[in-house]
C-alpha positions as MATLAB code, in Angstrom:
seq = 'XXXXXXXXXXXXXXXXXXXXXXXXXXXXXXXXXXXXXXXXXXXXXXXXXXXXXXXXXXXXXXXXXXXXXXXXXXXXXXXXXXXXXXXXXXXXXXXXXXXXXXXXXXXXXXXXXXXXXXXXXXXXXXXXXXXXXXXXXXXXXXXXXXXXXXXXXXXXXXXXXXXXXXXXXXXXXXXXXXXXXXXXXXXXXXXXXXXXXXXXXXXXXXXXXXXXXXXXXXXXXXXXXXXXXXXXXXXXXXXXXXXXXXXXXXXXXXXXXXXXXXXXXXXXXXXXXXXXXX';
ca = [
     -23.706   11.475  -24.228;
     -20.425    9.205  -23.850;
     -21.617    5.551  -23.005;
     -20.805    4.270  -19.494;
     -18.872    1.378  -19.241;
     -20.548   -0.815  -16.621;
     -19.124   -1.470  -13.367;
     -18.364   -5.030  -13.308;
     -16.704   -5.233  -16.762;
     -14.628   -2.164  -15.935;
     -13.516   -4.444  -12.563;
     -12.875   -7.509  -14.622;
     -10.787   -5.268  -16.973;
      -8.491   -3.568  -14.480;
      -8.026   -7.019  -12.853;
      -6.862   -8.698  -15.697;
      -4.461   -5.967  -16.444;
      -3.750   -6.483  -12.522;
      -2.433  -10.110  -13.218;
      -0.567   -9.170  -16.437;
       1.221   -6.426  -15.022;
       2.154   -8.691  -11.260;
       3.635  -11.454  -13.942;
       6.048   -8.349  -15.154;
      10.286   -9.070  -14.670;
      10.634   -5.857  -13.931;
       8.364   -2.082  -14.462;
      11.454   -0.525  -15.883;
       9.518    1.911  -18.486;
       9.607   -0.649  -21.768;
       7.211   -1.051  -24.402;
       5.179   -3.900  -23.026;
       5.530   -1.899  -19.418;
       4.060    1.195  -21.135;
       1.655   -0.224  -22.874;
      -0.201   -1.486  -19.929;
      -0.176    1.501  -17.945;
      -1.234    3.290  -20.507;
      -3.898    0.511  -21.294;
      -4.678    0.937  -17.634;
      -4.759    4.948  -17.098;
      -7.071    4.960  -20.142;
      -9.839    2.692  -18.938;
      -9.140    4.265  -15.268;
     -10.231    7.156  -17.468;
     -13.506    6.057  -18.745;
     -16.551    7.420  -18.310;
     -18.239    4.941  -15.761;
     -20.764    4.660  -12.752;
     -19.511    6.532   -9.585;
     -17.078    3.276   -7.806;
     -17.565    3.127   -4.289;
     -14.334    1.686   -3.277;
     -15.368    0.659    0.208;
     -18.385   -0.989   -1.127;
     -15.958   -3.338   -3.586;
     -15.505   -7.360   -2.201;
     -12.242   -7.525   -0.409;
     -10.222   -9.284   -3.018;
     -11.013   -6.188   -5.305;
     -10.173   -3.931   -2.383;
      -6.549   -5.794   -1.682;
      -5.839   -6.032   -6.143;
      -6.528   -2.438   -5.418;
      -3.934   -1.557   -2.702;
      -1.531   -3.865   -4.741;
      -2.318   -1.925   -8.174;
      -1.727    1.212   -6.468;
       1.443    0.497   -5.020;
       2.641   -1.116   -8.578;
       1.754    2.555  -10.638;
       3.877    4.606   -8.002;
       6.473    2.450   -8.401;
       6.358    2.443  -12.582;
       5.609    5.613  -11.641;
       8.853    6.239   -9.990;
      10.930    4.061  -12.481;
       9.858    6.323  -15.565;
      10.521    9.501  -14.179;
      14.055    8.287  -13.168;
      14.623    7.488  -16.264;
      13.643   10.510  -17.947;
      15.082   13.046  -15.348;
      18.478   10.931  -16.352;
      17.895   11.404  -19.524;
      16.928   15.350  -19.596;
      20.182   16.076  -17.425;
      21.919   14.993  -20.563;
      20.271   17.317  -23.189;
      21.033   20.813  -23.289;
      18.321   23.144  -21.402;
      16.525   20.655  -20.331;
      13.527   22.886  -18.608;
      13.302   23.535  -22.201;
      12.357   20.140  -22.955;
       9.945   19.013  -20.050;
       7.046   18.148  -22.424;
       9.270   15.116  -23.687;
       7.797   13.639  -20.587;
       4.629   11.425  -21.663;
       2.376   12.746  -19.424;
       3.419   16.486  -19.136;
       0.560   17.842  -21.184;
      -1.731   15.896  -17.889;
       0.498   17.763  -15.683;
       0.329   21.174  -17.216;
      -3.395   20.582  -16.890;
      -3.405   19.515  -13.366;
      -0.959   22.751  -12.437;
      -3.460   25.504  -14.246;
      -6.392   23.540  -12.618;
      -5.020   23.035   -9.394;
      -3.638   27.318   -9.649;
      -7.000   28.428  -10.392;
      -8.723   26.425   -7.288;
      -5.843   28.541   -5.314;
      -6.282   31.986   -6.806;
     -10.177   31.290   -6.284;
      -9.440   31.230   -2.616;
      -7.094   34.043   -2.100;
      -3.581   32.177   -2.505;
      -2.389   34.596   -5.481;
       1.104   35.280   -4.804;
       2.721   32.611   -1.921;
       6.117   33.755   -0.165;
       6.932   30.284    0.634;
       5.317   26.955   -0.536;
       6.555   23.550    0.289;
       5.864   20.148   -2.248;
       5.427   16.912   -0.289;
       6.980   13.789   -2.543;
       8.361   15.631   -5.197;
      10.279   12.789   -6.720;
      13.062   13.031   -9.642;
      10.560   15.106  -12.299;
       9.044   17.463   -9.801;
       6.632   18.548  -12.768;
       4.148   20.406  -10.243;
       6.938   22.558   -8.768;
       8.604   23.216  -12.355;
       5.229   24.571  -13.969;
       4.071   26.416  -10.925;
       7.603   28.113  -10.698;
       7.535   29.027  -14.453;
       4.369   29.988  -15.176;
       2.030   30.476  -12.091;
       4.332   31.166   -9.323;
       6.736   33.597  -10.702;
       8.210   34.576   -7.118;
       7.334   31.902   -4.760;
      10.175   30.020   -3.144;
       9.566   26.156   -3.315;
      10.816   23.539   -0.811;
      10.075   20.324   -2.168;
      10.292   17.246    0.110;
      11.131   13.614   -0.860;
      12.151   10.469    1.189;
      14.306    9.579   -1.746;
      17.525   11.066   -1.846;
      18.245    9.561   -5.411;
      15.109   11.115   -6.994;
      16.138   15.015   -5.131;
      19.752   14.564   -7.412;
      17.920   13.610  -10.446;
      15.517   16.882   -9.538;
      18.275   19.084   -8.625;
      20.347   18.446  -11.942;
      17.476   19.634  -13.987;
      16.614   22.810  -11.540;
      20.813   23.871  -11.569;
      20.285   24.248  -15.287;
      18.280   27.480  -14.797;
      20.333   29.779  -12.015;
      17.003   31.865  -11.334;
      14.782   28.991  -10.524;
      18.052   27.119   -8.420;
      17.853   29.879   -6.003;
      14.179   30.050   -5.208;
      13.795   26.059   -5.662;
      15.569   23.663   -2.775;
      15.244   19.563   -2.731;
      15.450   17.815    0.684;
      16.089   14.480    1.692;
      13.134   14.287    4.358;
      10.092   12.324    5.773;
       8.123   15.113    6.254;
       6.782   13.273    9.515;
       9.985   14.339   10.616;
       9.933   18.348   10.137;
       8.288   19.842   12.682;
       8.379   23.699   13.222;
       9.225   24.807   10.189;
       6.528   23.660    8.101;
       4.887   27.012    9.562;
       6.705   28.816    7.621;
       4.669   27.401    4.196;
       1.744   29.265    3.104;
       0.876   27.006    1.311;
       1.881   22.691    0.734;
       1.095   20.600   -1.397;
       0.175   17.032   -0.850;
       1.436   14.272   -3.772;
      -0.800   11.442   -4.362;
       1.501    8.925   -3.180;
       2.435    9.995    0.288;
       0.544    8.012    2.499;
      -0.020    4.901    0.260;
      -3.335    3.614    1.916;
      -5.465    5.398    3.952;
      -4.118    5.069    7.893;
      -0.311    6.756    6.622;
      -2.548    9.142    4.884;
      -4.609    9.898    7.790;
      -1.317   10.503    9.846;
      -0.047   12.798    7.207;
      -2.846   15.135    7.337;
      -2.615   14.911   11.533;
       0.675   15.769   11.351;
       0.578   18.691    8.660;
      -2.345   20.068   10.569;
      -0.498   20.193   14.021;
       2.637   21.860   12.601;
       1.171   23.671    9.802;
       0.681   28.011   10.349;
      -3.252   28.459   11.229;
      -4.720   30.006    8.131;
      -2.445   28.240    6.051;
      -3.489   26.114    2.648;
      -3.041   22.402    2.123;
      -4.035   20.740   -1.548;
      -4.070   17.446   -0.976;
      -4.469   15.467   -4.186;
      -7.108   12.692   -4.687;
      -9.091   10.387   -6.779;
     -12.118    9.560   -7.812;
     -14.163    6.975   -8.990;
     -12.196    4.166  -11.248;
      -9.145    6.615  -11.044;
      -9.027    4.974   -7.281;
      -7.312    2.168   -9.133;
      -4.312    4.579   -9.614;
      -4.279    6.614   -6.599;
      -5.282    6.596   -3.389;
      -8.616    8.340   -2.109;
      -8.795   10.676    0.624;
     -11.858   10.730    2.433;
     -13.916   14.095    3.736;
     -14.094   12.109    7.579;
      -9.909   11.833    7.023;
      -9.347   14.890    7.099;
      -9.435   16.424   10.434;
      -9.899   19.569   12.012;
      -8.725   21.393    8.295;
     -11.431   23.522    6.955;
     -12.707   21.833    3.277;
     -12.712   24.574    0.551;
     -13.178   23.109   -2.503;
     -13.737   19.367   -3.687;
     -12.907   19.184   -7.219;
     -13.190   15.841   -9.482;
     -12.198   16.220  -13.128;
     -13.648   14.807  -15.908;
     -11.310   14.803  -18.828;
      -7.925   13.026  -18.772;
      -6.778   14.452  -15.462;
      -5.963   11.859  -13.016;
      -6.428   13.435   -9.619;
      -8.542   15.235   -7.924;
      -7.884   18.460   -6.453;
      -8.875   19.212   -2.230;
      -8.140   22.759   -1.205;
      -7.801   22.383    2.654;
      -7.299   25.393    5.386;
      -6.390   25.243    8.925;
      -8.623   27.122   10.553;
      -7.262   30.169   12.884;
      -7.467   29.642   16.651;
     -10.067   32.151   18.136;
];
């Protein structure tokens, strides 16, 4: 049995980190940079008592929402960088696991495939990825190896992270045609978003819990009835990294599976389902 790490040292850790990483010039990916994060992801990691975020002191809640918003943008930083640099290399779909945290990916993709199949989502016409951003690692391994036919939309507010994604998808003419980048707040598209059987959900879209909630109302009034939402999550000390969605946030969607992993996964997984009108 792996020894829990208790609570209020694992809070005085992550805050500590907190205040190192605030004093940074700049999260461009560096070796001081990564070495924090990673520092950070790996106690986030740990095995530890069940955190209940709303129960935390506010000054722990608000270094929370500040943490959060500092990993997506390192976040966003270091896969900049590295979709630059793959554009460069010859086939770079080829080379995707030169990313540092592909192999987490690759397990989040099969995990997150098998929750689908489990419900009936084998072989999806059409699937749309909400926040994308310039390594769209989700799309890329679904396309490849679980989604062999599905066309992918993938969503970003970001126009500079879709050209970084679109050089590394115009390497491969096969994939190109069935995978499309758009410039988009998906708040913004409407109708068409019944045309997905099935979207998923990035961490980072909705940054704190009211823009989530409005996320989810929004997908759920445009989305097709019967149609699959996977929403990702997190859990525990990994709500450091990520925000949490709630089982009261999420609407009138019908909850399919809850899934919180254990190993070095990040997110969770929610498998969501609008429910057909009678």
């Amino acid at each position: 049995m792996e020894t829990q790490i208790p609570e209020e040292v694992l809070i005085a850790q992550i805050t500590q980190l907190h205040a190192n990483i605030s004093k940074l010039e700049s999260l461009n990916p560096s070796k001081q940079v990564n070495a924090l994060f990673t520092h950070l992801v790996n106690l986030c990691t740990l095995p530890s008592s069940i955190i209940n975020i709303q129960a935390l002191p506010q000054e722990v809640k608000n270094m929370r929402e500040s943490l959060i918003n500092l990993c997506g943008q390192a976040e966003g930083l270091l896969e900049l960088q590295f979709s630059s640099f793959l554009a460069q290399i010859p086939k770079p779909l080829n080379n995707l696991n030169l990313f540092p945290y592909y192999g987490n990916y690759v397990k989040l993709a099969n995990l997150e495939n098998r929750i689908l199949r489990g419900n009936g989502v084998v072989h999806p016409n059409k699937v749309a990825f909400v926040g994308s951003g310039p390594m769209p690692l989700t799309s890329l391994i679904m396309a490849t190896h679980h989604m062999v036919s599905t066309h992918f939309d993938n969503f970003d507010i970001d126009e500079k992270a879709n050209e970084a994604a679109r050089r590394i998808v115009a390497t491969d003419l096969e994939l190109e045609k069935r995978m499309k980048f758009e410039t988009r707040n998906v708040m913004e598209v409407k109708e068409r978003l019944g045309q997905y059987d099935c979207i998923f959900l990035a961490a980072l879209v909705g940054m704190n819990r009211e823009a989530k909630v409005k996320v989810l109302g929004h997908l759920s009034k445009y989305m097709k009835e019967g149609g699959f939402l996977l929403v990702r999550s997190a859990n525990g000390a990994r709500a450091f990294l990520y925000p949490v969605v709630e089982e009261h946030d999420l609407g009138n969607f019908e909850v399919l599976t809850i899934f919180h992993p254990t190993n070095d996964v990040i997110n969770s997984v929610v498998l969501l389902r609008k429910p057909m009108v009678v």
